[in-house]
C-alpha positions as CSV (number, residue, x, y, z in Angstrom):
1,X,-9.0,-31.5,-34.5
2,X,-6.4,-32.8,-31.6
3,X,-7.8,-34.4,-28.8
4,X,-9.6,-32.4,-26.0
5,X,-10.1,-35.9,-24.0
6,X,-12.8,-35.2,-21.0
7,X,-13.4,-32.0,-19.7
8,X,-16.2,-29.8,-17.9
9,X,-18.5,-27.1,-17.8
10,X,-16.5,-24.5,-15.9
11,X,-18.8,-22.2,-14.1
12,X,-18.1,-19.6,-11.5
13,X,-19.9,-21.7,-8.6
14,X,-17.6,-24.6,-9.3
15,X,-14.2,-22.7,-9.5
16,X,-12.5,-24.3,-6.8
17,X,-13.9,-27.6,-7.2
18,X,-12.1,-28.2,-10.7
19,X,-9.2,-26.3,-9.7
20,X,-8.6,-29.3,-7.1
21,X,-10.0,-32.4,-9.6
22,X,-8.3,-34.8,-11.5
23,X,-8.9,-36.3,-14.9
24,X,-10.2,-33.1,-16.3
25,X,-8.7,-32.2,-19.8
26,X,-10.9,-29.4,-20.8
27,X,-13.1,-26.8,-20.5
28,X,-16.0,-24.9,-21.4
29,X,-17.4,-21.5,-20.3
30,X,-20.8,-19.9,-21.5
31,X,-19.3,-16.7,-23.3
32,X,-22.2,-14.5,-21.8
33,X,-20.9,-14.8,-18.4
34,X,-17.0,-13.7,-18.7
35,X,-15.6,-10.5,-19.8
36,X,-12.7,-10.9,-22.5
37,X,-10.8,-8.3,-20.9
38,X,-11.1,-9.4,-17.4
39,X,-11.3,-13.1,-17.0
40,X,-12.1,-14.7,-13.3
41,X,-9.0,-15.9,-12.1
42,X,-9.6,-19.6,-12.0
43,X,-9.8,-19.5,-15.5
44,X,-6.6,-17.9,-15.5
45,X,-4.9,-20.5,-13.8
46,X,-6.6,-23.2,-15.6
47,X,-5.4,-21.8,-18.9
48,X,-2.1,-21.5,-17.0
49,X,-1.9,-25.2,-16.3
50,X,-2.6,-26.1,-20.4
51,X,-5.9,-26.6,-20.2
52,X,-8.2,-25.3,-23.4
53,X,-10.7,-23.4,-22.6
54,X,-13.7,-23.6,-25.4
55,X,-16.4,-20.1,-25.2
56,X,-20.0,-21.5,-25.5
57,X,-22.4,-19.3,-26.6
58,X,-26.3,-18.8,-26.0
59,X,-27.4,-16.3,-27.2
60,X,-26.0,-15.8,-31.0
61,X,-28.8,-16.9,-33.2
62,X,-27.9,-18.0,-35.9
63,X,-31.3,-19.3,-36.5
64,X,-32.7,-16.5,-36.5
65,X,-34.4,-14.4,-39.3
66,X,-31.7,-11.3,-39.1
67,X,-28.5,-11.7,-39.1
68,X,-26.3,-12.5,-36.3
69,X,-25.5,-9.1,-34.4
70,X,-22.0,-8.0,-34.5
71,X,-21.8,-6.8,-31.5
72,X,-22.3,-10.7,-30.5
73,X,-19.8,-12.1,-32.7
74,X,-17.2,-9.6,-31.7
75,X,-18.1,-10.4,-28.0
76,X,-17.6,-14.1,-29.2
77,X,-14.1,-13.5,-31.4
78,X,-12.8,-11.7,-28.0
79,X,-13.4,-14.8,-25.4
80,X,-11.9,-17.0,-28.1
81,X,-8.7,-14.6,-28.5
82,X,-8.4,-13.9,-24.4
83,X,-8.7,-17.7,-23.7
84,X,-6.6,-18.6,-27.0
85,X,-9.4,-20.8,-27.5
86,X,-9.4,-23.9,-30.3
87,X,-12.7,-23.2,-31.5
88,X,-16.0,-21.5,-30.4
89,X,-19.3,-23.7,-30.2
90,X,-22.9,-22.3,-30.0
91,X,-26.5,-23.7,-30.8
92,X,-28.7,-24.2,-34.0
93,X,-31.7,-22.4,-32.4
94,X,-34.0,-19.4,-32.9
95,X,-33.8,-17.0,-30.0
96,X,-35.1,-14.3,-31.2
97,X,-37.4,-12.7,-33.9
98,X,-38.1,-8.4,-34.5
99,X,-36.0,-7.5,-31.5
100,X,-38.3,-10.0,-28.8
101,X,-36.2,-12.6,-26.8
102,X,-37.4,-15.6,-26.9
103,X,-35.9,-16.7,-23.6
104,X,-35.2,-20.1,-24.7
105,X,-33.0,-22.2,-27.1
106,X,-36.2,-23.0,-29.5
107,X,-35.7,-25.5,-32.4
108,X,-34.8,-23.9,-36.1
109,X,-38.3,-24.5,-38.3
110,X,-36.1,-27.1,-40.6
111,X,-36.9,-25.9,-43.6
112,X,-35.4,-25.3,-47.4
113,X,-35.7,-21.9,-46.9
114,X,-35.2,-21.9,-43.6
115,X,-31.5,-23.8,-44.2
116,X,-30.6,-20.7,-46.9
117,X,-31.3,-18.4,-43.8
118,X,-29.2,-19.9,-41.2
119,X,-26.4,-20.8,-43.8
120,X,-26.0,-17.0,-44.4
121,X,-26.0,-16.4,-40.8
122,X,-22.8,-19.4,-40.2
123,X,-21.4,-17.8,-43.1
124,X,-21.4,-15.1,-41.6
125,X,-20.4,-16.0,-37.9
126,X,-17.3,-17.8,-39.7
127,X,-15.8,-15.0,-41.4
128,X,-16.3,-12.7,-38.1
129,X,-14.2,-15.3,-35.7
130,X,-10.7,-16.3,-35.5
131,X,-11.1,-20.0,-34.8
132,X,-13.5,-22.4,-35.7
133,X,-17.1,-22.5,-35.3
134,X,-19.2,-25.4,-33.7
135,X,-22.7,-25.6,-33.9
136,X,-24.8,-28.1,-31.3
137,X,-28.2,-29.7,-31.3
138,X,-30.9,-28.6,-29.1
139,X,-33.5,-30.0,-26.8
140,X,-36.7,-29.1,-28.0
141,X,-40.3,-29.6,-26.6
142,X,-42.3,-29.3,-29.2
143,X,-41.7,-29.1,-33.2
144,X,-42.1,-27.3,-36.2
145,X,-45.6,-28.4,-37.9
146,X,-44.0,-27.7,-42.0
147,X,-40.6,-29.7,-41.1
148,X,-39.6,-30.6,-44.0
149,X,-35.9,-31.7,-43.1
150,X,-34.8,-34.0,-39.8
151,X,-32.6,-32.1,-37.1
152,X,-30.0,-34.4,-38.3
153,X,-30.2,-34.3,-42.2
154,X,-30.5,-30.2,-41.3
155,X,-27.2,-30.1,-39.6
156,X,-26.2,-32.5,-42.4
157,X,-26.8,-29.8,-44.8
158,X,-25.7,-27.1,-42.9
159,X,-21.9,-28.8,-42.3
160,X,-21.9,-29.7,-46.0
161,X,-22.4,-26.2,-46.9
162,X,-20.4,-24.1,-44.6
163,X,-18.1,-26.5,-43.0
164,X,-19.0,-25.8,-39.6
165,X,-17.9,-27.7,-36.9
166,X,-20.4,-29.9,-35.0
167,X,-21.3,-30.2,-31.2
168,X,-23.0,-33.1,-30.5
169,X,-25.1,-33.5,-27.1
170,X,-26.3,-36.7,-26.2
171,X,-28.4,-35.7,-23.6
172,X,-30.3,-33.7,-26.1
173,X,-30.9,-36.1,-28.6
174,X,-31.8,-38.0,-25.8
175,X,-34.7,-35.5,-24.8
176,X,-35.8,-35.0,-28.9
177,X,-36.2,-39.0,-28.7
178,X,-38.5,-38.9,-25.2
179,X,-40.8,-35.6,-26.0
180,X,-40.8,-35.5,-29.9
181,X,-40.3,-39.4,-30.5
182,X,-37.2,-39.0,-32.9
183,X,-34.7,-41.9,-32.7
184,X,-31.7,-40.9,-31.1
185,X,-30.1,-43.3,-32.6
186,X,-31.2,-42.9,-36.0
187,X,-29.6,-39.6,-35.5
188,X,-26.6,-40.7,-35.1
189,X,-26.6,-42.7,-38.4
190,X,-27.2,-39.7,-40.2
191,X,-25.0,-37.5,-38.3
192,X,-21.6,-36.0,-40.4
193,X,-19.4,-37.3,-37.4
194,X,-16.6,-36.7,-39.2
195,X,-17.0,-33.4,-38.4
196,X,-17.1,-34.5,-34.7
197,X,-15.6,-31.4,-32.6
198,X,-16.7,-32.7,-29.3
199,X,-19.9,-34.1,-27.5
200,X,-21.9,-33.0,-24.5
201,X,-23.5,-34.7,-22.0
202,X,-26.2,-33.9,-19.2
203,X,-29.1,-35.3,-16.7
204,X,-32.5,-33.8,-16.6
205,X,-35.7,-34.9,-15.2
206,X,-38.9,-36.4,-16.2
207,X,-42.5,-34.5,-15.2
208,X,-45.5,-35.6,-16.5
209,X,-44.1,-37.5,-19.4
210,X,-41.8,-34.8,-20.5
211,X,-37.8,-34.8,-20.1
212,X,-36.4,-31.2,-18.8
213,X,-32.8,-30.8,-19.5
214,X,-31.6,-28.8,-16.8
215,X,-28.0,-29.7,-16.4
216,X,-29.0,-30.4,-13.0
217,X,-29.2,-34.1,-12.0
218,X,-26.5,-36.8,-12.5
219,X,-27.0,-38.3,-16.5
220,X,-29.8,-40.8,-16.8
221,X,-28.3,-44.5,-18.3
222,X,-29.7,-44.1,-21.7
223,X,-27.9,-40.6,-22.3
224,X,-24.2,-42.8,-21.5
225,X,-26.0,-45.4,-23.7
226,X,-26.3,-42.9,-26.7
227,X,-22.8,-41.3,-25.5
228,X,-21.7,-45.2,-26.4
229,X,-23.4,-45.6,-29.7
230,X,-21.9,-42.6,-31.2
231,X,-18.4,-43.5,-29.8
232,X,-18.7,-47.0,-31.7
233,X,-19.5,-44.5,-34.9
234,X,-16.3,-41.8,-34.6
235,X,-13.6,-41.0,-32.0
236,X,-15.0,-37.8,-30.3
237,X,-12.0,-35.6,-29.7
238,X,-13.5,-34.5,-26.5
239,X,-16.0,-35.1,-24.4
240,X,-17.6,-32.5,-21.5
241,X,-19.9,-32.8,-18.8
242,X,-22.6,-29.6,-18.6
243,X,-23.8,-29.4,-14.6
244,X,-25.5,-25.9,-14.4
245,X,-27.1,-25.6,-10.9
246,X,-28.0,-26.9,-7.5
247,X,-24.0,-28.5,-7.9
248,X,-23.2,-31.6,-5.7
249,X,-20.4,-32.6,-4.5
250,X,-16.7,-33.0,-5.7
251,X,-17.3,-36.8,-5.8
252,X,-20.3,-36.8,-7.7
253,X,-18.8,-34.9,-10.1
254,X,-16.0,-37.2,-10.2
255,X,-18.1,-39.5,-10.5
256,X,-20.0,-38.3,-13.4
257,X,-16.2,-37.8,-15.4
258,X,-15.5,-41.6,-14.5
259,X,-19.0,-42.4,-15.9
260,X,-18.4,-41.0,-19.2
261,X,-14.7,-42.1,-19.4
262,X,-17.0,-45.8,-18.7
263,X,-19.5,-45.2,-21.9
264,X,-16.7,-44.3,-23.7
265,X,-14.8,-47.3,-23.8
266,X,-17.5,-50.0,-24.2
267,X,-17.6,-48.4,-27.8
268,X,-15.2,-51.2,-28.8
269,X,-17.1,-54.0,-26.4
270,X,-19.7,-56.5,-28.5
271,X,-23.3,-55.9,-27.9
């Protein structure tokens, strides 16, 4: 994939904020939140200025028992063509299960059977977009007690199966390796990076011993840390910062870009 460099979460409450900043090459939007057929306008003139736009989804399900709903996937295909998107990303979660939402991104139970199920449903996904498909990681709080696969050797198997893209965050490994003890670094190693599409990263908070990852706060040292590790493992074509409510300032945003641009390069630095 051609390089996306370092880009942002675009959302509506920041619209004017990366209109004005520098140093950002991308973007992403959640594909829930636009309409295909009317995009906001800042979107408009970022796309008008070069920059790619990337439609995230939340809501697909593709770990799901049924079958993704095509209603959802043609919903998905239309951001990708109104934005003349390179690819389209979404999560390997369960959201929901005989028509009940589940309200959050929960972890797939990684199973054998489990990994026939969701192949289907990527299979499927793929053949109903006209770009690429990326699937990320999640955060999870708790896990499945019959796991009989590691997130990472599941996404392993699921890329060497389908061909899917991955989506990488840090900042969720990050959380898997505080609440569930899994060693984000370990991850890493087992990883297909070279199926690398791009790589998020995020801050969160700690509350009683557990990390929340709400996109909220600046990211914590040890999510730039992992952002470093995988760098000195494959050359991310892109890299994008999430930030999804009570949004600072301009600088601190700024800051956040210059941060990761930082992790990035001491990939090549002895340790």
């Amino acid at each position: 994939m051609a390089g996306l460099g370092v880009g942002i979460g675009w959302r509506s409450e920041l619209d004017l904020t990366i209109e004005r900043m520098e140093g950002v090459d991308f973007l992403e939007v959640v594909a829930e939140n636009i309409r295909p057929a009317q995009l906001p306008e800042s979107l408009r003139v970022l796309r008008e200025r070069g920059l790619p736009v990337i439609p995230h989804g939340v809501s697909l399900g593709v770990g799901d028992a049924e079958p993704p709903s095509p209603a959802r996937l043609a919903h998905l295909a239309a951001c990708a063509q109104a934005l003349d998107a390179p690819l389209v990303s979404e999560h390997l979660a369960f959201v929901r299960g005989g028509g009940v939402e589940a309200g959050h991104l929960l972890p797939v139970p990684r199973t054998r059977e489990s990994l026939r199920v969701v192949t289907e449903n990527v299979r499927r996904a793929q053949d109903a977009l006209p770009v690429p498909l990326a699937l990320e990681n999640v955060a999870a709080i708790f896990g499945w007690p019959d796991d009989e696969l590691t997130e990472a050797e599941f996404l392993t198997e699921l890329v060497k199966a389908t061909g899917v893209g991955l989506l990488v965050d840090v900042a969720n490994l990050y959380t898997n390796q505080v609440n569930l003890k899994l060693p984000a670094v370990a991850a890493l190693d087992v990883l297909p990076l070279e199926h690398l599409t791009y790589v998020h990263v995020a801050g969160g908070y700690e509350h009683d011993g557990i990390w929340h990852d709400t996109h909220t706060k600046v990211a914590p040292q040890p999510v730039l840390d992992l952002l470093t590790e995988l760098c000195a493992r494959a050359t991310p074509p892109g890299v994008l910062l999430e930030w999804d409510d009570d949004y600072p300032s301009d600088a601190v945003l700024a800051n956040e870009l210059s941060r990761i641009r930082t992790a990035m390069s001491l990939a090549g630095e002895p340790r």
